[in-house]
C-alpha positions as protocol buffer text, in pm:
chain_id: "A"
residue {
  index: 1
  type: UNK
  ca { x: 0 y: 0 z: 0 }
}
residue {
  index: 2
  type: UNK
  ca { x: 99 y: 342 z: -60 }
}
residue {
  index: 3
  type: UNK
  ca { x: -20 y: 683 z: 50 }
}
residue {
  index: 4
  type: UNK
  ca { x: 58 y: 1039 z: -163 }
}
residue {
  index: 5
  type: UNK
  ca { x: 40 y: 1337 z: 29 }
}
residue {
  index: 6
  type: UNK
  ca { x: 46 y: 1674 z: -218 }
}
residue {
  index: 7
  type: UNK
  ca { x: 165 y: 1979 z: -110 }
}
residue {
  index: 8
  type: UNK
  ca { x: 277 y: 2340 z: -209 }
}
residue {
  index: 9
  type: UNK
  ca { x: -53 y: 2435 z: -373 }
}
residue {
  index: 10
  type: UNK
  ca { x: -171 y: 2772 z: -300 }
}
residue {
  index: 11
  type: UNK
  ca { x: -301 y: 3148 z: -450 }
}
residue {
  index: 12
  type: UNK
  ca { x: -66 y: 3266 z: -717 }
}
residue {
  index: 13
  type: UNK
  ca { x: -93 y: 3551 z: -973 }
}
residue {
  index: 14
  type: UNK
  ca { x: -96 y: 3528 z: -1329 }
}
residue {
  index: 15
  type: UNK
  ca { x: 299 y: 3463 z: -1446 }
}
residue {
  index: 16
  type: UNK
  ca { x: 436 y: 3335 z: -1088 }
}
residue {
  index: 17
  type: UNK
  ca { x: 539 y: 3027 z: -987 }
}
residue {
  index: 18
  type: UNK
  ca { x: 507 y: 2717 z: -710 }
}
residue {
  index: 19
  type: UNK
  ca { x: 624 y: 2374 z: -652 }
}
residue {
  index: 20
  type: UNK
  ca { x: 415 y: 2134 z: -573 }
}
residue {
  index: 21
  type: UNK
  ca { x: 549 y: 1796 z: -350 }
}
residue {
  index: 22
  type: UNK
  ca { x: 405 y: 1460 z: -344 }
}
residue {
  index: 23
  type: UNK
  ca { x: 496 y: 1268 z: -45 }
}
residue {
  index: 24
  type: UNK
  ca { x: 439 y: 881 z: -70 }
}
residue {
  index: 25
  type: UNK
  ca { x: 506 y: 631 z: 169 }
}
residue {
  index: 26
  type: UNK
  ca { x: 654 y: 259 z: 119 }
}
residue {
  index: 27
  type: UNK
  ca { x: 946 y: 145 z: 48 }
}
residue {
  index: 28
  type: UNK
  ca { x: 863 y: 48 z: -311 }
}
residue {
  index: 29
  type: UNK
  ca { x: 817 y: 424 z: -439 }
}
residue {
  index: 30
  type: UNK
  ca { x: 1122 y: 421 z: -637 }
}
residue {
  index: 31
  type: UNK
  ca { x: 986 y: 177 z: -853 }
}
residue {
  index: 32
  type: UNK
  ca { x: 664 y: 317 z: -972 }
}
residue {
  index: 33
  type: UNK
  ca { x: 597 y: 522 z: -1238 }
}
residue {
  index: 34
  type: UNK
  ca { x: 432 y: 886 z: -1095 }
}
residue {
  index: 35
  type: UNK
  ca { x: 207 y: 1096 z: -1246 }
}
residue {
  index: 36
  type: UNK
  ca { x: 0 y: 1459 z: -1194 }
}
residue {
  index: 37
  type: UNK
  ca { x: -317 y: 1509 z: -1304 }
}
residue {
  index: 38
  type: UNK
  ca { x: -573 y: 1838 z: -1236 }
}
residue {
  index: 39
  type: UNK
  ca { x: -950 y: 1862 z: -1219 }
}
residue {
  index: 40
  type: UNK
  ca { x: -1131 y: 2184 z: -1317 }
}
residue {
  index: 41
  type: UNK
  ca { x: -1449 y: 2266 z: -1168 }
}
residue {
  index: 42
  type: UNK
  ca { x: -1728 y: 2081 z: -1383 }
}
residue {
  index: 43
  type: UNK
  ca { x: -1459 y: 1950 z: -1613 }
}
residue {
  index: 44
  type: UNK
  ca { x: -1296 y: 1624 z: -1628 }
}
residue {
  index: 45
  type: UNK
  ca { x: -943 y: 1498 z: -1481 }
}
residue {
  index: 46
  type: UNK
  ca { x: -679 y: 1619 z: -1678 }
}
residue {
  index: 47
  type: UNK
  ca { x: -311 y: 1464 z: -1727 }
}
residue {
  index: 48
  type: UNK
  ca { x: -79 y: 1681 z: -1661 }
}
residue {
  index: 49
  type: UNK
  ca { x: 275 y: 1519 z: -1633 }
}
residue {
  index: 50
  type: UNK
  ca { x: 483 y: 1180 z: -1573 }
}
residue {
  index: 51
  type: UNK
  ca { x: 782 y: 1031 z: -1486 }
}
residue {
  index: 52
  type: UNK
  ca { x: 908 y: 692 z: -1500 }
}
residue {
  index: 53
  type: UNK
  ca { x: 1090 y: 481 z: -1225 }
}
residue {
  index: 54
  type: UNK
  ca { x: 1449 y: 594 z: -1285 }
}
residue {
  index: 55
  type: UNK
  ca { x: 1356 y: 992 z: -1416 }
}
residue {
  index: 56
  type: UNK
  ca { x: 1466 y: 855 z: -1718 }
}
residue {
  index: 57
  type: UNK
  ca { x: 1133 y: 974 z: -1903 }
}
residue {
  index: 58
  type: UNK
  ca { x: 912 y: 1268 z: -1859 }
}
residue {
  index: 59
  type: UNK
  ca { x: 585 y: 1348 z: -2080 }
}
residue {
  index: 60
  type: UNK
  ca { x: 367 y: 1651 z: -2020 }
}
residue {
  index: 61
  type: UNK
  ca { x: 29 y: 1738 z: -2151 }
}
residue {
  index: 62
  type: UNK
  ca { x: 80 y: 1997 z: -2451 }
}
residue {
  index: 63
  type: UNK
  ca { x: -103 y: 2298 z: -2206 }
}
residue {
  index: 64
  type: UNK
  ca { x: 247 y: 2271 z: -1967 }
}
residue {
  index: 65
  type: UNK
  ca { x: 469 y: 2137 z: -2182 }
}
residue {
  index: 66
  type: UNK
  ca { x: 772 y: 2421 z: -2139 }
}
residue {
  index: 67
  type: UNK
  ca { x: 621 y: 2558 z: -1841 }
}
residue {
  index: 68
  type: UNK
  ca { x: 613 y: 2275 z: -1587 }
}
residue {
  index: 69
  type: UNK
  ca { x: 868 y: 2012 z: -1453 }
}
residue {
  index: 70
  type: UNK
  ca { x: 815 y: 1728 z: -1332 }
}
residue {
  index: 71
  type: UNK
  ca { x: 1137 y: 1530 z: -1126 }
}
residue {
  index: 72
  type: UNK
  ca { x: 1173 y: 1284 z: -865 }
}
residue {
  index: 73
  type: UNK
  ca { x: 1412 y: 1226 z: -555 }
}
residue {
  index: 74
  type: UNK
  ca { x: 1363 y: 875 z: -432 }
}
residue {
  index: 75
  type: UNK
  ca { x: 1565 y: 908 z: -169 }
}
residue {
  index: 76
  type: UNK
  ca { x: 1344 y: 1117 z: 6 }
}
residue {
  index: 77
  type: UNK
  ca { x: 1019 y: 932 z: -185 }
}
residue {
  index: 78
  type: UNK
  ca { x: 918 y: 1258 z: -338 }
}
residue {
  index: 79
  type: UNK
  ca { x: 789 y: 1350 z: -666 }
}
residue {
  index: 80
  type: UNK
  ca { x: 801 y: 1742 z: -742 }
}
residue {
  index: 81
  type: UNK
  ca { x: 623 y: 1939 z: -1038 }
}
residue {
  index: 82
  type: UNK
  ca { x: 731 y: 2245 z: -1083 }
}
residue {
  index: 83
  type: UNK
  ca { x: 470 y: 2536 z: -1232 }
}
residue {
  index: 84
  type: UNK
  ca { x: 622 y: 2842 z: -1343 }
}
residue {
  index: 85
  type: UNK
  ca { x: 487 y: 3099 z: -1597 }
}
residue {
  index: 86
  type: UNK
  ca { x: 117 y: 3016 z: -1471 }
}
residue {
  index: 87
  type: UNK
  ca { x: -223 y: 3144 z: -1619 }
}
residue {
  index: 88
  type: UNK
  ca { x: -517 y: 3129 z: -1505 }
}
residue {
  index: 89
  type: UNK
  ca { x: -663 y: 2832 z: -1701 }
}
residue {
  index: 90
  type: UNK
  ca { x: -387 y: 2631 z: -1472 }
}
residue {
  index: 91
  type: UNK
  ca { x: -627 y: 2704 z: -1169 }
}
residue {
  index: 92
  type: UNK
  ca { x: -731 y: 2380 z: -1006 }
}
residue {
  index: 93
  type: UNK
  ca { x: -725 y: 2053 z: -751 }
}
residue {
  index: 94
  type: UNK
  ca { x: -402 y: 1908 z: -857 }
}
residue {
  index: 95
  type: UNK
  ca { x: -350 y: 1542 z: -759 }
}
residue {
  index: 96
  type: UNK
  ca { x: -10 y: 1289 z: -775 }
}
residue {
  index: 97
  type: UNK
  ca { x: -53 y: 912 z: -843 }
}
residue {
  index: 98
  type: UNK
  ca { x: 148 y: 635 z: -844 }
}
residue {
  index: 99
  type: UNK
  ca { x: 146 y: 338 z: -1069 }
}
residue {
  index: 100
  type: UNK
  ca { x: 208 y: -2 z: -994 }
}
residue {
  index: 101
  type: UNK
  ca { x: 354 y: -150 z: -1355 }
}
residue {
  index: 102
  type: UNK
  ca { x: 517 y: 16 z: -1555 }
}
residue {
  index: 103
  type: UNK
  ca { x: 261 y: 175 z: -1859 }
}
residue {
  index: 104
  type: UNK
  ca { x: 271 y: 314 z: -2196 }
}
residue {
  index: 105
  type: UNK
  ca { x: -70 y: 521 z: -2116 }
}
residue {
  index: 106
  type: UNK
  ca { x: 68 y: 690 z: -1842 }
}
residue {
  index: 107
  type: UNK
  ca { x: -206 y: 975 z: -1983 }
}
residue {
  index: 108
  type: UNK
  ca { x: -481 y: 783 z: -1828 }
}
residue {
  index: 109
  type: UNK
  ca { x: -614 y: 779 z: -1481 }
}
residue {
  index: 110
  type: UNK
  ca { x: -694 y: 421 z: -1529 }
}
residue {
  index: 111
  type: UNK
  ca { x: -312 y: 334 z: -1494 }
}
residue {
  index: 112
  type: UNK
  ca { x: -293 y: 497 z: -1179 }
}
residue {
  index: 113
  type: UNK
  ca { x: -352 y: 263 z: -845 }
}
residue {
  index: 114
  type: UNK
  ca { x: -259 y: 532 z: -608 }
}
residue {
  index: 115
  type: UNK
  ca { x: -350 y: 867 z: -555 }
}
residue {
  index: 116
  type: UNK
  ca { x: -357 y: 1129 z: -293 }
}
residue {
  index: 117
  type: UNK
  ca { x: -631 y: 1358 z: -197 }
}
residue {
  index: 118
  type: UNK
  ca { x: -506 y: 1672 z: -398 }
}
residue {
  index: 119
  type: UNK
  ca { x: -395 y: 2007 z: -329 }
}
residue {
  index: 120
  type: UNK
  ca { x: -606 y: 2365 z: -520 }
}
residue {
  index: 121
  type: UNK
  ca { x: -371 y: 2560 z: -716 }
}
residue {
  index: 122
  type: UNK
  ca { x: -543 y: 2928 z: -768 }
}
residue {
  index: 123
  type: UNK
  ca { x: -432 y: 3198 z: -1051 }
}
residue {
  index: 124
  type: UNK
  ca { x: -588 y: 3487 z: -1015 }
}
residue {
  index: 125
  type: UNK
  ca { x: -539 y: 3756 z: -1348 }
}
């Protein structure tokens, strides 16, 4: 079992920047592939970014791509995302999630087992 604990969200203007932390638990983080996705009020989950096991791959959904960062310190069992440049269409519950076997649709909730309960990420214009 694992358990993701976000943090770092927060109220931003348009143009700044935060870093967002996932904390997981269990010894058998470093091997899962981690992901962020966001969830708009009255809109669906959205992928946002992913990195595999080893930080050897990242992907990004084409709204972040250049403007986010995803990375990973498995030493300390953290995932990190970092959000710079913002706007306010960025505004929303941002979640990590960890997957279990390794996945070519890392885009898709589906492929997620874990997940923790989010943290809101605000830009105001």
């Amino acid at each position: 079992q694992v358990q993701l604990v976000e943090s770092g969200g927060g109220l931003v203007q348009a143009g700044g920047s935060l870093r967002l932390a996932c904390a997981a638990s269990g010894r058998t983080f470093s091997s899962y592939t981690m992901g962020w996705f966001r969830q708009a009020p009255g809109k669906e989950r959205e992928f946002v970014a992913a990195i595999t096991w080893d930080s050897g791959r990242t992907y990004y959904s084409d709204s972040v791509k250049g403007r986010f960062t995803i990375s990973r310190d498995n030493a300390k069992n953290t995932v990190y995302l970092q959000m710079n440049s913002l706007k306010p269409e960025d505004t929303a519950v941002y979640s990590c999630a960890a997957a279990r076997y390794r996945t070519t649709y890392y885009y898709l909730p589906a492929s997620y087992n874990y997940w923790g309960q989010g943290t809101q990420v605000t830009v105001s214009s």
